[in-house]
C-alpha positions in Angstrom: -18.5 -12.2 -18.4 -15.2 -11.7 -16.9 -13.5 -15.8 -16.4 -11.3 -15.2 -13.0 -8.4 -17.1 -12.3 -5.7 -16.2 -10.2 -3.9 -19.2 -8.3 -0.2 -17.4 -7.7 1.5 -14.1 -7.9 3.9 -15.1 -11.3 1.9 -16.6 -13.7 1.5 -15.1 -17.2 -0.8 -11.9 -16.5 -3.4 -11.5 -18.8 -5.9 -8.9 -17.0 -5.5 -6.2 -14.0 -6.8 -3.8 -12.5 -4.4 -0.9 -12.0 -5.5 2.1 -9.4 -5.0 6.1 -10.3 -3.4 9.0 -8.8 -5.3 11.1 -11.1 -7.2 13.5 -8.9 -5.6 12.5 -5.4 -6.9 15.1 -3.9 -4.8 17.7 -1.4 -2.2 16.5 1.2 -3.8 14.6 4.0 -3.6 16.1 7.3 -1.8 14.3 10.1 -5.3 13.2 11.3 -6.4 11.5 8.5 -2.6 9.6 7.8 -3.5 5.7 7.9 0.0 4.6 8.2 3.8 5.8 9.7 5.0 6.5 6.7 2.5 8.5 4.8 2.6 10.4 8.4 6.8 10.7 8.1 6.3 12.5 4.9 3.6 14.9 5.5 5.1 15.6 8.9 8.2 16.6 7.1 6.6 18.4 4.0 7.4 15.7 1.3 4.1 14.0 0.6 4.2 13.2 -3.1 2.9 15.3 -5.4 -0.2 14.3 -7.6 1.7 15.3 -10.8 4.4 13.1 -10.1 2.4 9.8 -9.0 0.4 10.1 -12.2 4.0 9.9 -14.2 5.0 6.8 -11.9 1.7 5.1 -12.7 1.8 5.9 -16.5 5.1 4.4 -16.5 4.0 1.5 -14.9 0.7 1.0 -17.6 3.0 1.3 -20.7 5.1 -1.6 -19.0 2.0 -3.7 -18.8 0.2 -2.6 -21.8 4.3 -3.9 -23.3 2.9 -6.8 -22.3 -0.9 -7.0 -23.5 -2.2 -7.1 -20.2 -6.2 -6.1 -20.7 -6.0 -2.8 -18.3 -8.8 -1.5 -16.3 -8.6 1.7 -14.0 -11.2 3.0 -11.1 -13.7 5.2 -12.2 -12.7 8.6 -11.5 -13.5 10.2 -8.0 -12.5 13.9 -7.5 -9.7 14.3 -4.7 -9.7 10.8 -3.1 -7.2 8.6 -3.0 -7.3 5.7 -5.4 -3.8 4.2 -6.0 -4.1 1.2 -4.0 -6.5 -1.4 -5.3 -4.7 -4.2 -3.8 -6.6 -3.2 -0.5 -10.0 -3.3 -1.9 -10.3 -6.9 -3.3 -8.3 -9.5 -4.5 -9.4 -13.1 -6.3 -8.4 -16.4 -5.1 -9.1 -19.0 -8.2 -12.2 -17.5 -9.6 -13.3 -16.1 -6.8 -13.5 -12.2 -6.4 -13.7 -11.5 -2.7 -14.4 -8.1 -1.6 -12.2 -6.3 1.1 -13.7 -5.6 4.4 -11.0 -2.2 4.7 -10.9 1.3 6.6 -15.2 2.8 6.4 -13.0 5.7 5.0 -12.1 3.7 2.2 -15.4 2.0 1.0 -16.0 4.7 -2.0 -13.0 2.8 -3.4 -15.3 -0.7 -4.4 -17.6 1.5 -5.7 -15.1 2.9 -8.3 -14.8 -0.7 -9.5 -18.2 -1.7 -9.7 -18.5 -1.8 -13.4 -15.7 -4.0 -13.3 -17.6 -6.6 -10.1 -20.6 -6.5 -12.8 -18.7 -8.3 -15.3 -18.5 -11.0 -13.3 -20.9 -14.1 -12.4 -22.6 -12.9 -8.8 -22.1 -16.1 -7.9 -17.6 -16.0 -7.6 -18.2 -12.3 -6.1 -18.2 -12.7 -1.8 -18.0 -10.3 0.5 -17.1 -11.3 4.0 -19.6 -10.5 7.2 -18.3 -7.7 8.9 -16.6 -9.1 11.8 -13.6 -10.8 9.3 -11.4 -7.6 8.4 -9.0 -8.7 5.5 -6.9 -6.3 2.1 -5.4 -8.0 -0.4 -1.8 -7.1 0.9 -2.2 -9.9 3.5 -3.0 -12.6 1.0 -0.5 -14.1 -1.0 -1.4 -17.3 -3.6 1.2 -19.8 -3.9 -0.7 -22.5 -5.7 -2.0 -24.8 -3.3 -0.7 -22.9 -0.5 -2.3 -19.2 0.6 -0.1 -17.5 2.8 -1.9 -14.7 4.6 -0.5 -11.8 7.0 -2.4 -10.6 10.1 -1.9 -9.5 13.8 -2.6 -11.9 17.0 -1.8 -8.9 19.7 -4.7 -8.2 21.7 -4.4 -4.8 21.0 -5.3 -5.1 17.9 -7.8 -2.5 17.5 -5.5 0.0 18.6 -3.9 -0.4 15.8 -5.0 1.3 12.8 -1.7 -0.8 10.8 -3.2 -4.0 11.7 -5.7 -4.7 8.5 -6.6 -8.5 8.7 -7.6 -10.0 11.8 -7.7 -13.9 13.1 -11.6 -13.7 11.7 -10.2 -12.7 8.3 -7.7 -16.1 8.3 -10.3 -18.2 9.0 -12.9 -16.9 6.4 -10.3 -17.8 4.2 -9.8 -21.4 5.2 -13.3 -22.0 5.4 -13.8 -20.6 1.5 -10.7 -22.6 0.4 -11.0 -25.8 2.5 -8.6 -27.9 -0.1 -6.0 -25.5 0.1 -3.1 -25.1 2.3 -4.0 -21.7 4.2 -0.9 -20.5 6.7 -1.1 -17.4 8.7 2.3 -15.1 9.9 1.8 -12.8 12.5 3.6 -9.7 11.6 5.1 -6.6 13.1 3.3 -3.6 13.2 4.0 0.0 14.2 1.8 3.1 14.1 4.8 5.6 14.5 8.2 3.8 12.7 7.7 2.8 9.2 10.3 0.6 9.4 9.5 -1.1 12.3 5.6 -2.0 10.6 4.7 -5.0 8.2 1.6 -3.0 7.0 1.1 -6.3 5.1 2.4 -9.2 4.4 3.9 -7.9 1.2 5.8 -5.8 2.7 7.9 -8.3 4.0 7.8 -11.3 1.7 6.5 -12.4 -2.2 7.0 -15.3 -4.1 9.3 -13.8 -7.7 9.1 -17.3 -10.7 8.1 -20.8 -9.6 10.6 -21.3 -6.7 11.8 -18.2 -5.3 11.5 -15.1 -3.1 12.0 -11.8 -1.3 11.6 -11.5 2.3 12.4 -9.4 5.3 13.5 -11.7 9.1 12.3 -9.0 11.0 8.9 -8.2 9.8 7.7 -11.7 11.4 7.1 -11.8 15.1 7.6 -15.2 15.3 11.2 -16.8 13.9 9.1 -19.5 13.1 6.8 -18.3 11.0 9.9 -16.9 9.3 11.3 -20.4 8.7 8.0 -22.6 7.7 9.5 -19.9 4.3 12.5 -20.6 4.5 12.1 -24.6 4.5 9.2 -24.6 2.0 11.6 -22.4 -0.6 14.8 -23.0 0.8 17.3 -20.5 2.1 19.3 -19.8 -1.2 15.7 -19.2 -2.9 15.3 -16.4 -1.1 16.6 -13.0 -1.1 16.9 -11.6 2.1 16.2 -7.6 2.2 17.7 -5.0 5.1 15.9 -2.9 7.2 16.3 0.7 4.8 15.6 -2.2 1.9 12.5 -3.0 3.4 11.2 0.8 4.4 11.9 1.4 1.2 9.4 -1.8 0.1 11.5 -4.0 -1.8 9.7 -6.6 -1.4 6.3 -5.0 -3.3 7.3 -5.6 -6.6 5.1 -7.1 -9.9 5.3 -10.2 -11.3 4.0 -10.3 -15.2 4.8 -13.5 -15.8 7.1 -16.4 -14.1 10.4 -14.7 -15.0 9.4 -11.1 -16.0 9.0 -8.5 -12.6 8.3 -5.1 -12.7 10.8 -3.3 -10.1 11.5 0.2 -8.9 14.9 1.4 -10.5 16.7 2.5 -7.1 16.5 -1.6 -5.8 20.0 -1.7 -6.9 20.7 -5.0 -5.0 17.3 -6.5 -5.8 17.2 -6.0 -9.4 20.9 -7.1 -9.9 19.9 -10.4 -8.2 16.7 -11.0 -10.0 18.9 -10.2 -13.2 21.2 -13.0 -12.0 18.2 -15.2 -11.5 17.2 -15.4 -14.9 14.3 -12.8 -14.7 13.6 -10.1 -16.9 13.3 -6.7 -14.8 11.2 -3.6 -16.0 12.9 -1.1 -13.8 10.6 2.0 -13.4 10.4 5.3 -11.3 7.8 4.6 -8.4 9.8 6.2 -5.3 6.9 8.9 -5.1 4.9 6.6 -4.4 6.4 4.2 -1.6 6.2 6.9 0.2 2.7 6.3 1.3 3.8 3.1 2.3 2.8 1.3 -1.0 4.6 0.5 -4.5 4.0 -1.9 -7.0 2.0 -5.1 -6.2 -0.4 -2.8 -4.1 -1.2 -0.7 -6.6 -2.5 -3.8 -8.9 -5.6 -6.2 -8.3 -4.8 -9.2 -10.9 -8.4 -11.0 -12.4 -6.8 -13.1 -14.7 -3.3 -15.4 -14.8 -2.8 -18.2 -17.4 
């Protein structure tokens, strides 16, 4: 049996599960792009190439396996989109809770099944299908959860907005001793830098104390500062508009001062360097371009 435990995003990682650009299938059409950016690239003919995503992700598994993380990958689908298992299920304590994502997406839980049957039935929920929620949204910060979703009321027009006011609540009701906050975030369906897919693409705790956020991709200031007083202003590194296109703020955290970063986040990296942390700068510019990098490309199961 697989023991759960995830309470934060920086605590020593002991077991993931990393997703797989092997067999990606062909370039989707403009039709089937479920965000702006994704849409950006294929409109202008540089959609990443299987070959290289593979690299990026290989990179990214010797980094962890560095570490002794316990590894586990999708099964294989042929030409489907697996990168991204962040969106598919996350685990809150030792609870595994199933993603209610895109229909189009649903093939993706099966491809972890074997890893779902590892674990008691009883710490493995799935929410009823009115509560939409990915594990972008949902961010642990010990006895806090801090969750992303949309309060517009054209919310279903939007194919960016992922977790819904249903999906907050499910989450306070599971977790009733813990301090469960909502930020409503920006979304766009044509300007990827105008659009908080999730919440971690505009904020995430890095060690015990700190953090990486974007102002802007909050559309309420205050949800903005309930951050900025719970960690404090010089905690937090702020991140620019390109910064945050470019998903700065979707890094990994192995353990409370090691983060795995992409190697163009000049600024970033030279002020987690300064912070004490240790950075494993790798190649994943490939993939950000379908509006995803690091943390959603990893579902932790296990933190010390």
């Amino acid at each position: 049996m697989l023991k759960l435990n995830v309470k934060n995003e920086t605590s020593r990682l002991r077991a993931v599960v990393l997703g797989t650009a092997a067999s990606n299938g062909p370039t989707p059409t403009v039709a089937e792009a479920y965000d702006p950016k994704s849409l950006e690239h294929i409109l202008a003919g540089t959609y990443p190439l299987e070959s290289d995503m593979v690299n990026e992700m290989e990179v990214f598994n010797k980094v962890l396996q560095k570490y002794n993380v316990t590894i586990y990958r999708p099964e294989l689908m042929t030409d489907y989109n697996q990168i991204f298992t962040r969106d598919i299920g996350f685990v809150i304590d030792d609870i595994f809770i199933k993603s209610n994502i895109l229909p189009e997406r649903e093939r993706e839980l099966d491809a972890i099944q074997y890893i779902i049957d590892q674990i008691d039935p009883i710490k493995v929920v799935r929410p009823p299908e009115e509560v939409h929620i990915e594990g972008g949204d949902v961010m642990l910060w010990d006895d806090h959860i801090f969750i992303g979703t949309y309060k517009g009321s054209d919310y279903k027009e939007y194919i960016t907005a992922r977790t819904n006011k249903e999906g907050v609540q499910f989450i306070k009701d599971l977790f009733p001793h813990k301090t469960v906050k909502e930020f409503d975030l920006v979304k766009s369906k044509i300007e990827a830098r105008d659009n908080a897919l999730h919440l971690d693409c505009c904020f995430q705790p890095v060690g015990p104390n700190k953090g990486i956020i974007y102002k802007r991709g909050f559309r309420e200031e205050a949800d903005y500062m309930y951050l900025v007083k719970l960690f404090g202003k010089d905690n937090l590194f702020h991140v620019t508009r390109e910064e945050m296109y470019n998903m700065n703020s979707n890094v990994f955290s192995i353990d409370s001062n090691v983060v795995v970063s992409e190697k163009n986040f000049t600024r970033l990296n030279n002020w987690l360097r300064s912070s004490g942390f240790t950075v494993e700068e790798i190649p994943y510019a490939e993939i950000s371009k379908q509006e995803g990098l690091l943390r959603c490309s990893t579902l932790p199961l296990i933190r010390d």
